[in-house]
KEKOL-289866 format. One record per atom (N, C-alpha, C): residue in one letter; x, z, y. Coordinates in steps of 0.001 Angstrom, whole numbers, padded with zeros to 6 digits, always signed. Example, Ala and Ser with C-alpha at 12.3 -4.5 7.8 and 13.67 -1.06 7.14 Angstrom:
BEGIN
a+013190+007800-005690 a+012300+007800-004500 a+013200+007800-003300 s+012850+007080-002250 s+013670+007140-001060 s+012900+007870+000030 
This chain:
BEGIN
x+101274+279106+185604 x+101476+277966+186509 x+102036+278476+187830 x+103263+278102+188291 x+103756+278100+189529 x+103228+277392+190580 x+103948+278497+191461 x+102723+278120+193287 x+103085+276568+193458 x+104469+276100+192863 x+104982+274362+193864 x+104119+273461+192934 x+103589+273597+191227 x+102910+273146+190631 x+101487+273262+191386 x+100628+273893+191840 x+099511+274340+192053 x+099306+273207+194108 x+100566+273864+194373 x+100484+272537+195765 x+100696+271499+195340 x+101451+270570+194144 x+101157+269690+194330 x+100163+268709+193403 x+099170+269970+192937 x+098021+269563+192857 x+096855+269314+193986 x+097156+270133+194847 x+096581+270169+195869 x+096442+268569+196694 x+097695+268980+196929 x+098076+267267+197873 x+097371+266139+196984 x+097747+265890+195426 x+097355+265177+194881 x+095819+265165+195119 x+095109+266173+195493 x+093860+265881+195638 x+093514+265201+197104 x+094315+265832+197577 x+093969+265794+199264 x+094253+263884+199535 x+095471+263335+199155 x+095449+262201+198867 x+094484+261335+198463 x+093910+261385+197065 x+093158+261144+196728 x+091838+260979+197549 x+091620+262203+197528 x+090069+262429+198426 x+089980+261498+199579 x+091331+261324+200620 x+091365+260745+201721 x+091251+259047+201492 x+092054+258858+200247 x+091843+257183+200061 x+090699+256687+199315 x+090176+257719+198955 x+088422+257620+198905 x+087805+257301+200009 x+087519+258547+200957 x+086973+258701+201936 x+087836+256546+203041 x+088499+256965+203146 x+089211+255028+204064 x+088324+253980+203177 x+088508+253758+202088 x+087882+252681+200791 x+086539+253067+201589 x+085745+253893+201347 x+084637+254016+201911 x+084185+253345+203086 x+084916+253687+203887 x+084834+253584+205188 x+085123+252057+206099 x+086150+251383+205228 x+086126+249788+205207 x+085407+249459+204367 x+084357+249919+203778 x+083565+248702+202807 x+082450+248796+202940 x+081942+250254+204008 x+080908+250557+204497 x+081252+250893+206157 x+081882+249997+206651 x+082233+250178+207822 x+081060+250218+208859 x+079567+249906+208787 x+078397+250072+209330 x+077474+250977+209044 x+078122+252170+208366 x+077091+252607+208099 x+078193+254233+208334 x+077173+254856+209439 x+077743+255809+209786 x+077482+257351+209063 x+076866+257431+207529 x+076244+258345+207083 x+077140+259200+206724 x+076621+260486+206137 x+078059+261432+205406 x+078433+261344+203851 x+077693+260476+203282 x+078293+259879+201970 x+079965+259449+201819 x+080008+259261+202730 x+081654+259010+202664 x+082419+260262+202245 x+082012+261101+203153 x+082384+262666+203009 x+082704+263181+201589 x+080975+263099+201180 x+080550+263675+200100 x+081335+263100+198568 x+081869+261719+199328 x+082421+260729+197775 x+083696+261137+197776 x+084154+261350+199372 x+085819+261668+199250 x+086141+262515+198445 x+085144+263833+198730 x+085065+265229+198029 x+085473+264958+196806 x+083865+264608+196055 x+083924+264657+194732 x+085004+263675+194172 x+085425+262888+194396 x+086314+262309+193626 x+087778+263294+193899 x+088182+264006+194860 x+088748+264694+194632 x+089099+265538+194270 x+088019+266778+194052 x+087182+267495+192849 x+087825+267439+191831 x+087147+266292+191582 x+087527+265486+189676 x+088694+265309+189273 x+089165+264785+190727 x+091117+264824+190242 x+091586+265808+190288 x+091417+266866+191129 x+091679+268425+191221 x+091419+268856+189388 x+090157+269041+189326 x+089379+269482+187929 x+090590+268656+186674 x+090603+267350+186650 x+091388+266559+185818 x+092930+267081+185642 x+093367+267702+186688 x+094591+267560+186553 x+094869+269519+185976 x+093793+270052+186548 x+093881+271661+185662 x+093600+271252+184196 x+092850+270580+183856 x+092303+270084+182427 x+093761+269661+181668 x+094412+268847+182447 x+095968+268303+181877 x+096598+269175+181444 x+097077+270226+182355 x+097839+271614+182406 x+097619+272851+181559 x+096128+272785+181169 x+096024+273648+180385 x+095571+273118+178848 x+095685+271859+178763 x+095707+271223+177364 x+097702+271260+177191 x+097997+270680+178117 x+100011+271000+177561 x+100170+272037+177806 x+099990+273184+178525 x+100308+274765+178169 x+099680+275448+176761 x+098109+274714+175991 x+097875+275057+174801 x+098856+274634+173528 x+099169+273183+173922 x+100083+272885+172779 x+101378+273237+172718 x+102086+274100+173979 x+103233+274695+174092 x+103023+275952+173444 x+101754+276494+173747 x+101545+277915+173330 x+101335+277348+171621 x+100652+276719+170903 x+100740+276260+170004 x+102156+275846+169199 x+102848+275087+169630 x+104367+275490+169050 x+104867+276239+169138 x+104751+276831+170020 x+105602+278230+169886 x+104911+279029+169022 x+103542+279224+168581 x+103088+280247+167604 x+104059+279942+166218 x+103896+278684+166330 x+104308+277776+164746 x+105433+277909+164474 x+106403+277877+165598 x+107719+278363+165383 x+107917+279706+165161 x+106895+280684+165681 x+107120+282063+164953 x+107031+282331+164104 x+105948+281561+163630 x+105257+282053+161917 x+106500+281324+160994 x+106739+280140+161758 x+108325+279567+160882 x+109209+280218+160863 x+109359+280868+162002 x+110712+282493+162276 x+110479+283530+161090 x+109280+283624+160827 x+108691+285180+160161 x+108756+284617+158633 x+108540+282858+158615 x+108351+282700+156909 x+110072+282737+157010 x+111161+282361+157520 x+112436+282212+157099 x+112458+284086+157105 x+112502+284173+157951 x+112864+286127+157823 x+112480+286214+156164 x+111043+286497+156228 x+110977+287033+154835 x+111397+286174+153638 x+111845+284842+153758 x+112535+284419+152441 x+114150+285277+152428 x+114518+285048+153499 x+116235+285580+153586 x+116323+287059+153564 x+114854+288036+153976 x+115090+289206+152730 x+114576+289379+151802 x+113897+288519+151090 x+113830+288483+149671 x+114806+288622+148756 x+115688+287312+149546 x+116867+286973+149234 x+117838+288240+148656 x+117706+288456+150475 x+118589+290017+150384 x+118746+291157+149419 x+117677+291268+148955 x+116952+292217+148099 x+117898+291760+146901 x+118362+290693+146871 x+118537+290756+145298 x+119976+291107+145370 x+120834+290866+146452 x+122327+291454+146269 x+122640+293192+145219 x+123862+293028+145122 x+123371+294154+144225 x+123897+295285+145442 x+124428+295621+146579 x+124868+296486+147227 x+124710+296387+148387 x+124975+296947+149907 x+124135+297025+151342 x+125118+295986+151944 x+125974+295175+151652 x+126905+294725+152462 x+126422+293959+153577 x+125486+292941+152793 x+124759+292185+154025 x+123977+292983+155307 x+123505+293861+154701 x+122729+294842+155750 x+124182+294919+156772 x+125195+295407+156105 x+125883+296359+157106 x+126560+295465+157713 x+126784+294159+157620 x+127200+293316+158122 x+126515+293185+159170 x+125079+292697+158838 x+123813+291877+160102 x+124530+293455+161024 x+124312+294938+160826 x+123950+295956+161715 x+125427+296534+162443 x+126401+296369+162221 x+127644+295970+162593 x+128312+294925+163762 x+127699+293951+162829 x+128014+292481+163969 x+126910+292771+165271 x+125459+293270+165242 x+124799+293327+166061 x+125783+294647+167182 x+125969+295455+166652 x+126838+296462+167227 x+128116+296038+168219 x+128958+295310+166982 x+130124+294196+168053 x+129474+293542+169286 x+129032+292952+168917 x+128153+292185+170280 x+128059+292529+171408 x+127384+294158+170881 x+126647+294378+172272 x+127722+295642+172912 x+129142+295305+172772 x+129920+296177+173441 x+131374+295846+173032 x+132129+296213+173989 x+133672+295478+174008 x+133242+294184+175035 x+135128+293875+175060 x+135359+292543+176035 x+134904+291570+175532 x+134646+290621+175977 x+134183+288730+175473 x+134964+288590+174357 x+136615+288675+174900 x+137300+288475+173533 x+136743+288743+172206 x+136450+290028+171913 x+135860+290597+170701 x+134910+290352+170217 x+133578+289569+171197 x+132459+289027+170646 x+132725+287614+169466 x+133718+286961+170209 x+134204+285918+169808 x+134758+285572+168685 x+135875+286746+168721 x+136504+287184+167556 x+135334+287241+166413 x+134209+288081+166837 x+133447+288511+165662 x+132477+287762+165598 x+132105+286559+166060 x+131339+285368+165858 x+132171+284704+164597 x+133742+284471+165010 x+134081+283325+164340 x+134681+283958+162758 x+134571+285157+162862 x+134536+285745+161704 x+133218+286065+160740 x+132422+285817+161507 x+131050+285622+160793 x+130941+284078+160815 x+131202+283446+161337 x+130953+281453+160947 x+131824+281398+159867 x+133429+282168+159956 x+133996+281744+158880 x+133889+282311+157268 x+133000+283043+157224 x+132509+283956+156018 x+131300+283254+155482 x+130487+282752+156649 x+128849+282131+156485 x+129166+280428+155584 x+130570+279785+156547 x+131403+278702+155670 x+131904+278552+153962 x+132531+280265+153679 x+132796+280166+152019 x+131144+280499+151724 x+130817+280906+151819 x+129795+281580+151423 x+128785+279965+151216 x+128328+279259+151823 x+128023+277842+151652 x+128239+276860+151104 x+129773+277191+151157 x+130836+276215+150038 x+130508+277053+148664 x+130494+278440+148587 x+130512+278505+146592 x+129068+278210+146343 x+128514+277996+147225 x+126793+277515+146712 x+126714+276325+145960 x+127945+275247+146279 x+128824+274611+145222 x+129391+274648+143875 x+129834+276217+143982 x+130445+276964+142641 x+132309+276766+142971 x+132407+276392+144222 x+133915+276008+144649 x+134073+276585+146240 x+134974+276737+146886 x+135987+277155+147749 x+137074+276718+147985 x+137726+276362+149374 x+139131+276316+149889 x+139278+276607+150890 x+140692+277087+150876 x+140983+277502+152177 x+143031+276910+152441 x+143216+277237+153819 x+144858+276438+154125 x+145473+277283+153487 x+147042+277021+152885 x+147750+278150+152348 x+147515+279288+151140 x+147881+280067+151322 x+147801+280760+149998 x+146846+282164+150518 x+145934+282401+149994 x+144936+283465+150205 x+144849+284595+149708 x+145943+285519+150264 x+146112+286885+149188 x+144899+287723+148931 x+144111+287223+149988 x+142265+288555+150088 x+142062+288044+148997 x+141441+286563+148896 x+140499+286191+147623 x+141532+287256+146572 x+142505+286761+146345 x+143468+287190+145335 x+143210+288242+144836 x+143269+289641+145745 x+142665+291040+145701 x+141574+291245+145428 x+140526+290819+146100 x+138785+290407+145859 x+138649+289852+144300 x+139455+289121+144139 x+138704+288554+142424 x+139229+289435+141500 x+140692+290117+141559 x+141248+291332+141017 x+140464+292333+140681 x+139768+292694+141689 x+138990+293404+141549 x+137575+293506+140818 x+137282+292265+141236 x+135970+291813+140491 x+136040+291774+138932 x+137281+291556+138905 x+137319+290802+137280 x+136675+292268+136211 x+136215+291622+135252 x+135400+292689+134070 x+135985+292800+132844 x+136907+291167+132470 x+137234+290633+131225 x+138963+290892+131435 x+139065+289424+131679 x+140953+288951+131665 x+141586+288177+133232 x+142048+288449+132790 x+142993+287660+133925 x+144184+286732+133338 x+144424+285317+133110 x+145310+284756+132958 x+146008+283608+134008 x+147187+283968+133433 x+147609+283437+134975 x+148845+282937+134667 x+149605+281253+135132 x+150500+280639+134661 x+151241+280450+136497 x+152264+281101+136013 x+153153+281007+137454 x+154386+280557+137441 x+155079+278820+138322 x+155515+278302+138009 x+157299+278945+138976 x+158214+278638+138854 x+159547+279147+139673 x+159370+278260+140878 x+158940+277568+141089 x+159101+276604+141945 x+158368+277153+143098 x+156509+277395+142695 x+155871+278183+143568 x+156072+279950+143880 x+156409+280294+143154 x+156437+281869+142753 x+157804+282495+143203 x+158957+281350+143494 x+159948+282002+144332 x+160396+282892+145242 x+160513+283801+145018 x+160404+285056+146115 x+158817+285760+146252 x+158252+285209+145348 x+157231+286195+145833 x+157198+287516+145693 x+157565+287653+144039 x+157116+289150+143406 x+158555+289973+143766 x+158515+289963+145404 x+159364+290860+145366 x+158676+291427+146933 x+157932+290706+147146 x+157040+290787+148642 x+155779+292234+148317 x+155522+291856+149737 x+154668+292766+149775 x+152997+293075+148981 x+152528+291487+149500 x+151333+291073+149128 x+151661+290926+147324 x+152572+290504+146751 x+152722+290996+145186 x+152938+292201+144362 x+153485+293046+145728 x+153099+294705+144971 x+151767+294984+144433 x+150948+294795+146212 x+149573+295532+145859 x+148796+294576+144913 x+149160+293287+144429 x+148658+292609+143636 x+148833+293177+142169 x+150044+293306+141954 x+150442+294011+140682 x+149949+295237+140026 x+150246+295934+141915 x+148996+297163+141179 x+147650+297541+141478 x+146779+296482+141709 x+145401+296287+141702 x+145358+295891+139735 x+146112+295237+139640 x+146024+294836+138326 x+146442+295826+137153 x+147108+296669+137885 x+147457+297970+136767 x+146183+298741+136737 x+145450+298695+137999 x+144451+299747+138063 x+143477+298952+137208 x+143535+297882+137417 x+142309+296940+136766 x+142425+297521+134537 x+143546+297382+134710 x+143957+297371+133060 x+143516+298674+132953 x+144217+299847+133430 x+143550+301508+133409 x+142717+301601+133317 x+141395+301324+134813 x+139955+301920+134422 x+139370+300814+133874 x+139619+299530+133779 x+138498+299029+133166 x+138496+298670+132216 x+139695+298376+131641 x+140652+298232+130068 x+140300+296474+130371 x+140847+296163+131497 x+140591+294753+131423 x+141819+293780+130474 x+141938+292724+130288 x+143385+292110+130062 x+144082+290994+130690 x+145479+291145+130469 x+146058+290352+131937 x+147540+290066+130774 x+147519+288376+131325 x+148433+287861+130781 x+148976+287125+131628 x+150590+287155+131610 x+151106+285878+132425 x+152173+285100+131825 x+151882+283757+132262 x+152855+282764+131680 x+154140+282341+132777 x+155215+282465+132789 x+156285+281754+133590 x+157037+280887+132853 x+156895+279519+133672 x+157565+278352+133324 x+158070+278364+134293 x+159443+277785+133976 x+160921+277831+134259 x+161026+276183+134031 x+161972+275131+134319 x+162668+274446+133997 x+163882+274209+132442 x+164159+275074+132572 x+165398+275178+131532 x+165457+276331+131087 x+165721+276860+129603 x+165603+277895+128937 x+166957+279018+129664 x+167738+278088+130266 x+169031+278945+130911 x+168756+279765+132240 x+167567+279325+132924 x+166846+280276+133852 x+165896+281086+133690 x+165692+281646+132484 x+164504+282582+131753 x+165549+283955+132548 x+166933+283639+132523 x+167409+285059+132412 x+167159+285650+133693 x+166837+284898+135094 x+166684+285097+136176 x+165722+286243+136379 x+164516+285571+135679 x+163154+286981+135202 x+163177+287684+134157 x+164091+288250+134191 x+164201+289651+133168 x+163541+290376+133727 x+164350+290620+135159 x+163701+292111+135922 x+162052+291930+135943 x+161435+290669+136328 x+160826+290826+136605 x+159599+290834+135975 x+160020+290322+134639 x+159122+290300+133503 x+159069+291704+132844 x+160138+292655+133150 x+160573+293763+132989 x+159434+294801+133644 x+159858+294916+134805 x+158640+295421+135634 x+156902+295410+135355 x+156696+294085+135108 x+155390+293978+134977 x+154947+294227+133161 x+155793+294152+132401 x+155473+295081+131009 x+155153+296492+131257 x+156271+296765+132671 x+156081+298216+132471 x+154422+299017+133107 x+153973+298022+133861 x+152221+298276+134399 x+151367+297864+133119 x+151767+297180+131827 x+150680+297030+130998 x+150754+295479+130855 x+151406+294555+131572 x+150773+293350+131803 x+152175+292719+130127 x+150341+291578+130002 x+151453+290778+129013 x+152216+289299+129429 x+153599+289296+129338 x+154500+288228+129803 x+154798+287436+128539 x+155113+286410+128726 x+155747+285660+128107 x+156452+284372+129364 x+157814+283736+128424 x+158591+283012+129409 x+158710+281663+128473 x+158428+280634+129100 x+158938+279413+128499 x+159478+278283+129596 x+160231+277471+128504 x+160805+276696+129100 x+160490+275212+129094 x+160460+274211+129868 x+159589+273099+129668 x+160608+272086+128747 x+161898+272300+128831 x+162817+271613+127757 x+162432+272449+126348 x+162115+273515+126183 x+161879+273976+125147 x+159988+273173+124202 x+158971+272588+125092 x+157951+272323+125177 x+158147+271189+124026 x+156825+271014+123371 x+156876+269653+122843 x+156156+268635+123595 x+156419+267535+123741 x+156079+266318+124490 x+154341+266389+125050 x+153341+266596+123779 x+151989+266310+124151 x+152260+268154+125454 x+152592+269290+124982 x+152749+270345+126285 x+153348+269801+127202 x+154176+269665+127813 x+154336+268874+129044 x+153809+268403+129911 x+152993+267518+129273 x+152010+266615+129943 x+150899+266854+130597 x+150767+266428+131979 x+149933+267411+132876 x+150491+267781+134331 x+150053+268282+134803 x+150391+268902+135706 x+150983+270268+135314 x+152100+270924+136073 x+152553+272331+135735 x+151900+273037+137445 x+150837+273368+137393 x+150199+274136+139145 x+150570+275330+139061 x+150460+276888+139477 x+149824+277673+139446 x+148234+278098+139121 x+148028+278460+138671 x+146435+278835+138454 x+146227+280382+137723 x+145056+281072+138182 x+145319+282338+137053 x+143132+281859+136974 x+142970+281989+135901 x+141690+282289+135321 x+141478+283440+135079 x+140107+284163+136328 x+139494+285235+135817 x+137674+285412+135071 x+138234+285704+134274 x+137109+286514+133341 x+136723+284841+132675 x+137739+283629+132340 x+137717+283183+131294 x+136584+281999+132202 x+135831+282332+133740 x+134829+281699+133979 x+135112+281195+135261 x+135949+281606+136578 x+137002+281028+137566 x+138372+281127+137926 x+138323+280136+138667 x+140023+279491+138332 x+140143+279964+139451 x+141743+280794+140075 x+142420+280478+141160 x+143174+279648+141112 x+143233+278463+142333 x+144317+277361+141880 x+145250+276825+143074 x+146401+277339+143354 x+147967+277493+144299 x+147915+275228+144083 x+148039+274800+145433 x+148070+273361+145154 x+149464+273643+145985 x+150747+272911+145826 x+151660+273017+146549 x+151716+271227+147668 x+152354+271253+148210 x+152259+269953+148713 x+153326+269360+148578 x+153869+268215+149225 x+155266+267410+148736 x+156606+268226+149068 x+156511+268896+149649 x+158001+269817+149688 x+157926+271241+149186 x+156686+270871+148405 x+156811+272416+147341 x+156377+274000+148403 x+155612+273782+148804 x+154891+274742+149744 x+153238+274555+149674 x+152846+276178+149707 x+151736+275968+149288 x+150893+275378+150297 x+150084+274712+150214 x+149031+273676+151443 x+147677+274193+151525 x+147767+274893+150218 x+145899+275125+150427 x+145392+275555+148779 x+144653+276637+148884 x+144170+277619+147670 x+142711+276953+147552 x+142330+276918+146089 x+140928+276070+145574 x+140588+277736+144640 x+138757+278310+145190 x+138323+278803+144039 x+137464+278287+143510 x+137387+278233+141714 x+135829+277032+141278 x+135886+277860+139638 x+134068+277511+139905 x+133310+278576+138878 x+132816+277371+138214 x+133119+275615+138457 x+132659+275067+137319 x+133141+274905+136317 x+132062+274980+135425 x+132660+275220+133687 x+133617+273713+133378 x+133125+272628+134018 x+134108+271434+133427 x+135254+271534+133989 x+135472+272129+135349 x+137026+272469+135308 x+137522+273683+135523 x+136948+274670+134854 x+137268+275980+134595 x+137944+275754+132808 x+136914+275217+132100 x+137204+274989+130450 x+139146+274691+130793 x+138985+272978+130778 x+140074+273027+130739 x+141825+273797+131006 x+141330+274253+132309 x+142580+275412+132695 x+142501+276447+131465 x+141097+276806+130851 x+141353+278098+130212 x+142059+277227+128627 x+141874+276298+128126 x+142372+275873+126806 x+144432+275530+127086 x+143815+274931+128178 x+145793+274645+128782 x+146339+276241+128789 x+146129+277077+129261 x+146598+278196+129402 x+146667+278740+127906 x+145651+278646+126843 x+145800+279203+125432 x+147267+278189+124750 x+146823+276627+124905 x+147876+276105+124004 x+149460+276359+124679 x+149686+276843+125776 x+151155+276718+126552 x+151475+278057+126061 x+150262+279597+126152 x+150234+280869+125377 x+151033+280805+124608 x+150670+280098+123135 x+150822+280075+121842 x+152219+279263+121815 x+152328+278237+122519 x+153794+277449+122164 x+154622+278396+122458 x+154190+279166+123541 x+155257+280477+124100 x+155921+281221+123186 x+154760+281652+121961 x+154961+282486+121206 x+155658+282228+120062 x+155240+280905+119695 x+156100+279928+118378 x+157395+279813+118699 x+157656+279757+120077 x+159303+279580+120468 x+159997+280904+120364 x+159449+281858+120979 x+159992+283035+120948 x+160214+283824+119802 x+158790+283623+118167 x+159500+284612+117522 x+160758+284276+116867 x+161294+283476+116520 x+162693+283575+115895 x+163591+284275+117002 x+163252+284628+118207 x+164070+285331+118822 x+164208+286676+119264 x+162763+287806+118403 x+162652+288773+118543 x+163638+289734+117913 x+164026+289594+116891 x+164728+290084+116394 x+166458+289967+116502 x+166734+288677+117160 x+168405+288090+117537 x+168099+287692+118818 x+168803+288580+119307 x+169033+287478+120810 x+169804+286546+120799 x+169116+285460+122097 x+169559+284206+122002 x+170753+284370+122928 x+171492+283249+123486 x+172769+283211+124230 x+172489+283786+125406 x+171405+283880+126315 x+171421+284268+127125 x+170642+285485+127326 x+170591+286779+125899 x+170121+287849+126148 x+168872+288014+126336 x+167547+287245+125951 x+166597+287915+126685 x+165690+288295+125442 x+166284+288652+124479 x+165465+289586+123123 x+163782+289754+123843 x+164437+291269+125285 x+163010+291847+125433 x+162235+291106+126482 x+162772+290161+127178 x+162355+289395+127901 x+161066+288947+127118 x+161094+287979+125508 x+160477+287186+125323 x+159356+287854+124398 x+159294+289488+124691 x+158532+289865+123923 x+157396+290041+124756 x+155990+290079+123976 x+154910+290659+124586 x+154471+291329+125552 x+155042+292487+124818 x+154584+294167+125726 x+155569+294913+125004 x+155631+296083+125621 x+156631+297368+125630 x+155458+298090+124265 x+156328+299654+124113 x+155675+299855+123267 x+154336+301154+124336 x+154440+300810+125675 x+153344+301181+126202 x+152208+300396+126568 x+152622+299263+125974 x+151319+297991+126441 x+150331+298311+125798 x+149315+298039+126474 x+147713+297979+126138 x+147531+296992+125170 x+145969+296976+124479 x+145442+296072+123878 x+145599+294881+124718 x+145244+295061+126025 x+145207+294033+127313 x+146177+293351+127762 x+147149+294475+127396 x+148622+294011+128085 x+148990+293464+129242 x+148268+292691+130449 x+148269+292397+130986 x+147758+292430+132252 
């Protein structure tokens, strides 16, 4: 309790006491005894006494929430390392002991920086508690991150429209060869589909269907005039499915630019991408073999084959 609290308990008494002591004094205006005194006192006393009684009943129930909020501090602590405990590696640790580190050194700028890089991590991280994710534009990290993760396959249908200029960039090198490394040590498998418009622009991706046989990966090229009617139908997105159980999915917007990347681990719309991706597979393949052996008018024999004769089981 502070000294300006404690005076103006005081006064409050002194008040008191005095409009005791007057009341007295007009209602016993004949009687000159020291009872007046004695009443002013005690009733001021009591208000004195009353008003410490106040102060230290709301300083108990302050001290009282605040215990409650600790023990609420200490039950969340130990659920969120329980939690912790179950990750399989220190990241979270080194995160919490890191970010505490940022904090407490460098300019403002950098605190900031490393706040909103922890809100924006704490954000996906909330969203896949969903089993889904998005973010603006096209997200080459996730891209790398699930590359990596993957145990099984990787399939992946990439359209000319979105995929224009990419695989000649930067962020599609180290993509390509995260995925070579993926096929090497983990004997994972990786397939890709390119749809084209017209069977007369297959020849455009030679090279590049070329290239990526030569890391292991399995290609195939089709054409949507080549498609039968029920294939068609649908949407033609980008998407690559890893490990058969999430989708990456490229949404372009009305002028054919990407707007914003979706990741989702639910099975009702994970299934479907993975059966669309088998039946467009296979039409791939029904079209192409009469052309393994004769090339068609526009040359692409090895284009429309599989794999080289260094391809993996995985191929891809």
């Amino acid at each position: 309790m502070n000294a300006r609290h404690v005076t103006q308990k005081l006064l409050v008494t002194v008040v008191v006491g005095g409009v005791v002591y007057l009341l007295t004094n007009v209602i016993s205006s004949d009687d000159d005894g020291p009872w007046q005194l004695v009443l002013s006192v005690l009733c001021g006393g009591i208000v004195l006494i009353v008003q410490f009684l106040v102060s230290f009943v709301n300083q108990m129930h302050a001290v009282k929430g605040s215990v409650d909020q600790r023990f609420a501090d200490i039950g969340k602590a130990t659920k969120l390392f329980n939690e912790v405990e179950k990750l399989r590696d220190d990241g979270v640790p080194r995160l919490a002991e890191n970010a505490t580190k940022v904090v407490s050194s460098g300019p403002r700028i950098l605190h900031d920086f490393a706040n909103e890089e922890i809100n924006r991590l704490a954000g996906v991280m909330e969203d896949l508690t969903s089993l889904s994710a998005e973010t603006p534009g096209e997200n080459h990290d996730w891209l790398m991150t699930l590359t990596r993760c993957t145990r099984l396959s990787i399939d992946a249908i990439s359209t000319t429209v979105v995929d224009d200029g990419f695989w000649s960039t930067e962020p599609a090198n180290r993509y390509l060869t995260a995925q070579h490394e993926a096929i090497i040590e983990r004997g994972i498998t990786v397939r890709r589909l390119f749809i084209v418009k017209e069977r007369g622009e297959r020849a455009a991706l030679a090279p590049i269907c070329e290239e990526q046989r030569d890391l292991r990966i399995q290609v195939r090229v089709v054409a949507l005039d080549q498609l039968q009617a029920h294939h068609r139908r649908g949407n033609m997105i980008d998407f690559i499915v890893f490990d058969q159980a999430l989708s990456y999915e490229i949404h372009p917007d009305q002028l054919g630019l990407n707007s914003r990347t979706a990741v989702n681990a639910r099975r009702e719309l994970v299934q479907p991408l993975v059966r669309r991706f088998e039946q467009l597979w296979e039409a791939a393949e029904e079209l192409q073999l009469p052309m393994n052996n004769h090339p068609g008018p526009d040359g692409l024999r090895s284009l429309t084959t599989s794999g080289g004769p260094g391809a993996g089981p995985d191929g891809g």
